[in-house]
C-alpha positions in Angstrom: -20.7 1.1 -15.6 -17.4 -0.4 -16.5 -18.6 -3.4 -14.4 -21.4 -3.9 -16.3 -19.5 -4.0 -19.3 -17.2 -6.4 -18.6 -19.5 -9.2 -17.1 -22.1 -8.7 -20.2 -19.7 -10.0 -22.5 -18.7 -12.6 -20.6 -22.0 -13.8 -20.0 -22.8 -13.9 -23.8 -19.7 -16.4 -23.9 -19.8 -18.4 -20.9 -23.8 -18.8 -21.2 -23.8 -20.8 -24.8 -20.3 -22.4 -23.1 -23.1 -23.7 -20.2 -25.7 -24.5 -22.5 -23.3 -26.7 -25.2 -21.3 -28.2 -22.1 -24.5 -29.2 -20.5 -26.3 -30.7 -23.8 -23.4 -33.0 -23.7 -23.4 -34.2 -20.9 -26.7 -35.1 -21.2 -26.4 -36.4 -24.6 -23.8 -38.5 -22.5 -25.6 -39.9 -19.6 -28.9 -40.6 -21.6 -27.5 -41.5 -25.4 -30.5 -41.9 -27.8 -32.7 -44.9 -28.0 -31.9 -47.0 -30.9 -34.7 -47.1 -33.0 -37.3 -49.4 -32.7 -37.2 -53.0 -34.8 -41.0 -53.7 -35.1 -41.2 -50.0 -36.6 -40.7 -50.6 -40.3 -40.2 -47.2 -42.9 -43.3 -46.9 -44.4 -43.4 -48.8 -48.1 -40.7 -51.4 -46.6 -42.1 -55.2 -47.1 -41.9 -58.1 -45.3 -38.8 -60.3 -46.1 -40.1 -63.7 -44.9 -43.8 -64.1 -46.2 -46.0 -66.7 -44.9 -47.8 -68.4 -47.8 -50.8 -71.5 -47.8 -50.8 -74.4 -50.0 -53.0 -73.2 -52.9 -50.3 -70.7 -53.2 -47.5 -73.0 -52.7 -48.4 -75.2 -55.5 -48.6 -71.4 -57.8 -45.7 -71.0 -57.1 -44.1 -75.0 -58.0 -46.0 -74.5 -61.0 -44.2 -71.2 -62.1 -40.2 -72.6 -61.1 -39.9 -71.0 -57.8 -37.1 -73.3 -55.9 -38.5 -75.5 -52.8 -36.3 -76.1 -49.8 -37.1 -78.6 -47.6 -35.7 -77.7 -43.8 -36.9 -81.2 -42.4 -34.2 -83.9 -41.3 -32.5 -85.8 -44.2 -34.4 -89.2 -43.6 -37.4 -87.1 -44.2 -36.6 -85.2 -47.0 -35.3 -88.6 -48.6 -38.6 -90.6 -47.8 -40.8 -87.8 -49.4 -40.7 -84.4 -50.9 -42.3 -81.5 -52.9 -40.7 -82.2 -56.2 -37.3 -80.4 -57.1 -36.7 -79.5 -53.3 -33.4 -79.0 -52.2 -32.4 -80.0 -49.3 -31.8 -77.2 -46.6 -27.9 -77.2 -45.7 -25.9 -74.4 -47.9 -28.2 -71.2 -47.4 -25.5 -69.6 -49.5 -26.0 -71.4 -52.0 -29.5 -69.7 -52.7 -29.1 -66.4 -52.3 -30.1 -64.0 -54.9 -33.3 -66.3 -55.4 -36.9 -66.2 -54.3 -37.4 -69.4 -52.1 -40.1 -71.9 -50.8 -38.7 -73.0 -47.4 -41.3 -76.1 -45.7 -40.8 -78.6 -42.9 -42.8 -80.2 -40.9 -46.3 -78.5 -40.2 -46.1 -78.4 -36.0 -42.2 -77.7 -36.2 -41.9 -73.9 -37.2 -39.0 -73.1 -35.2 -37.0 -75.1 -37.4 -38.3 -73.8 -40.9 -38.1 -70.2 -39.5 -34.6 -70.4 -38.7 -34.0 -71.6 -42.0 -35.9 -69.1 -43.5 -33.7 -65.9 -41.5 -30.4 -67.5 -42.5 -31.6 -67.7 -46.1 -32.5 -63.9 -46.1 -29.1 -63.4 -44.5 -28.0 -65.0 -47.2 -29.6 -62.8 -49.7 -32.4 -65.0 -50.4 -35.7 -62.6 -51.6 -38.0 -62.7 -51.1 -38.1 -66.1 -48.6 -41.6 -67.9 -48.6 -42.6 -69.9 -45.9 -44.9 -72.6 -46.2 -47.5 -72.9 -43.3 -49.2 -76.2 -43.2 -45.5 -77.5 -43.6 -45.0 -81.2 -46.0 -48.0 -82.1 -44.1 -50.3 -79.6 -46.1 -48.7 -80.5 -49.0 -49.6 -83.8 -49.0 -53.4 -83.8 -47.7 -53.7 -81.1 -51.0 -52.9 -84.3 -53.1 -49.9 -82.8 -54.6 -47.3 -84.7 -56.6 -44.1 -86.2 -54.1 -40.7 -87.1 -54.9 -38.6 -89.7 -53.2 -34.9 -91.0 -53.1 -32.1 -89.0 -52.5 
């Protein structure tokens, strides 16, 4: 009976000991997956919005700031009126922004769209159908520098 005794209450020790020591390990080997980025928390927006021309010229009406993420000899030859020229994203953040290029080069507007919501940009607008859109709508262009 003694016996018994003894290794009873060292199995209520040495079996949570087991248990912890093997959680661990595990925990270990196979860390957690980091949660997934296309999962969003339910009620959080979208940062970058894609927006169409009738919208685009909404928002010019109401003062929302253009940026124009085309080449310089572009942007000089023809603009949406009051663009900025993309180069300081810095510069904008705080500010809800119109970012356009060139209709078939997306690549180029998007990556100037991310680094102004780095930048603290919100929300970032991007403009679809690019300058290109802009002008078949008939809208009013700037030139010059």
């Amino acid at each position: 009976m003694r016996f018994f005794k003894k290794t009873a209450w060292r199995g209520l020790f040495i079996l949570p000991l087991a248990a912890a020591l093997a959680a661990l390990g595990t925990y270990l080997i196979l860390p957690p997956k980091p949660p997934d980025p296309s999962i969003k928390p339910a009620g959080e927006e979208e940062r970058i919005r894609p927006i169409g021309v009738p919208q685009a010229a909404e928002f010019h009406k109401s003062g929302l700031v253009f940026v124009d993420a085309r080449e310089r000899a572009s942007f000089t030859r023809g603009r949406v009126p009051k663009a900025r020229f993309y180069d300081n994203p810095e510069s904008l953040g705080g500010l809800a922004v119109v970012v356009y290029g060139r209709g078939g080069d997306m690549d180029r507007v998007l990556a100037a769209a991310e680094a102004l919501d780095k930048a603290g940009a919100a929300p970032v607008y991007v403009l679809l159908e690019g300058f290109e859109g802009w002008l078949d709508a008939g809208l009013e262009v700037e030139k010059g520098d």
